[in-house]
C-alpha positions in Angstrom: 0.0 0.0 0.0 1.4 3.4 -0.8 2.1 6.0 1.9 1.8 9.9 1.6 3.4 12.6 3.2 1.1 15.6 4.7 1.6 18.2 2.6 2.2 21.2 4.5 -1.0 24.0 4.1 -0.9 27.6 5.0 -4.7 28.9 6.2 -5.3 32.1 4.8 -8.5 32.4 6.9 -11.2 30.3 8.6 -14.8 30.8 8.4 -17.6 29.1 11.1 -19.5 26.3 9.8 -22.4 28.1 11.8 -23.0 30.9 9.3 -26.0 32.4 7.7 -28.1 30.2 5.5 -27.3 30.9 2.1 -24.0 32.6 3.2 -21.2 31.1 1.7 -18.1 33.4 3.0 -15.6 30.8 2.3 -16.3 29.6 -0.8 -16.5 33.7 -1.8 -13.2 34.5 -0.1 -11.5 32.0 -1.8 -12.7 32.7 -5.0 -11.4 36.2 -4.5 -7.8 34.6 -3.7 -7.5 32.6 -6.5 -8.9 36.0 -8.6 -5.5 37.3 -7.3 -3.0 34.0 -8.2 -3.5 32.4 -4.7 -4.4 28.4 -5.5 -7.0 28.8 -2.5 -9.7 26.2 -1.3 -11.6 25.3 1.1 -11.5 22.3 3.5 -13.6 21.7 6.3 -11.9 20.8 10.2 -14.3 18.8 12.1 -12.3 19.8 15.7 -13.2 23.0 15.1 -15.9 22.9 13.3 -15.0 25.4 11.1 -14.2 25.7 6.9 -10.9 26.5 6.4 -9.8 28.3 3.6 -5.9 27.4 2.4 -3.0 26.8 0.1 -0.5 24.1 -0.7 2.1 27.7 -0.7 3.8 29.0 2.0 3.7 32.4 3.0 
């Protein structure tokens, strides 16, 4: 079976999973970083219950 390595993320900002119906503040903010050149997405964390957004690049 193969193995991976984590691959180190930088969060750019975190959103809570809690928001306003119809509200997708994530999902927006990243759009707006990848408008800029940031490779942004969103993930969800379950500990924190929270979306996440992030990048495979350092800053």
């Amino acid at each position: 079976m193969p193995t991976t390595t984590p691959q180190a993320r930088t969060v750019l900002e975190w959103f809570p999973a809690g928001g306003l119906r119809g509200s997708w503040s994530a999902e927006e903010y990243a759009a707006d970083q990848r408008v800029q050149g940031t490779d942004a997405q969103v993930v969800m964390d379950l500990g924190s219950d929270q979306f996440l957004v992030v990048t495979d690049t350092t800053e």
